[in-house]
C-alpha positions as CSV (number, residue, x, y, z in Angstrom):
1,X,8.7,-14.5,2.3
2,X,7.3,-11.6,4.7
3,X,10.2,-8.7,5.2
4,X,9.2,-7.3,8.5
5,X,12.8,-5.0,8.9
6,X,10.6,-1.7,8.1
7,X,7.1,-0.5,6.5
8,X,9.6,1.6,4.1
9,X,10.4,-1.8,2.2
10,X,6.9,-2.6,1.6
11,X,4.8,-1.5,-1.7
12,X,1.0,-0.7,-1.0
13,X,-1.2,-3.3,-2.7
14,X,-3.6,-1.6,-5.8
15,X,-6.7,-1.6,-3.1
16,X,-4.3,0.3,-1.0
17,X,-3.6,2.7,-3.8
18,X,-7.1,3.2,-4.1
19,X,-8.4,3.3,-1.1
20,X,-5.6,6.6,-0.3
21,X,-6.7,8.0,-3.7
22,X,-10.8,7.8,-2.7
23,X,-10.3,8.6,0.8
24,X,-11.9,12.3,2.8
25,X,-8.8,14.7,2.9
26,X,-7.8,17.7,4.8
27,X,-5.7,19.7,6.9
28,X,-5.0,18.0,9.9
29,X,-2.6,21.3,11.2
30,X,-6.2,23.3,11.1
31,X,-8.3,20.4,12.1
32,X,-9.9,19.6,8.8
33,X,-8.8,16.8,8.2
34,X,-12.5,14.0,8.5
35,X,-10.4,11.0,9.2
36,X,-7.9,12.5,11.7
37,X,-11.1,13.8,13.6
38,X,-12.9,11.2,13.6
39,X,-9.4,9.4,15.2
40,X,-9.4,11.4,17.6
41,X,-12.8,11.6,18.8
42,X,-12.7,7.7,19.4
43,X,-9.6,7.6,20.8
44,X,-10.5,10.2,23.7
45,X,-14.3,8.3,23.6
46,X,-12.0,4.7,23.9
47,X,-10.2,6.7,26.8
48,X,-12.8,8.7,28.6
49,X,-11.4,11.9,27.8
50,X,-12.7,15.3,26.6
51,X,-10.5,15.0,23.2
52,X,-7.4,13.4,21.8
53,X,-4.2,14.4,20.0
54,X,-3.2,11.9,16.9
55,X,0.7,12.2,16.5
56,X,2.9,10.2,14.4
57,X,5.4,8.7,16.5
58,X,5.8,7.7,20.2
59,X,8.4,9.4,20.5
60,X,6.4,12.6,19.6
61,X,3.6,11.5,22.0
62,X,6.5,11.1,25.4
63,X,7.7,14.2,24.4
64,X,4.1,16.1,24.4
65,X,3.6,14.5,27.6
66,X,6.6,15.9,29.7
């Protein structure tokens, strides 16, 4: 059975695991972080904008826009 109510119910697989414990940190807040960059960049590239702001909800993202 697949529980779809929530991605909080779910337990990250071992490959999961790993891949978060092998993966390019830093800090996003002082635009550090590889990943989060790299996000963005091809995002705004997708878009055909100058740059792009990753935030974690939609909410987040209506709000930023008004």
């Amino acid at each position: 059975m697949i529980d779809l109510r929530s991605d909080t119910v779910t337990k990250p697989t071992p490959a999961m695991r790993r891949a978060m414990a092998e993966a390019e940190v830093g800090d996003d807040v002082y635009g550090e972080d590889p990943t989060i960059n790299r996000l963005e960049r091809r995002a705004a590239e997708i878009i055909g904008k100058q740059a792009a702001l990753f935030v974690p909800t939609g909410s987040m993202g209506n709000l930023i826009g008004i």
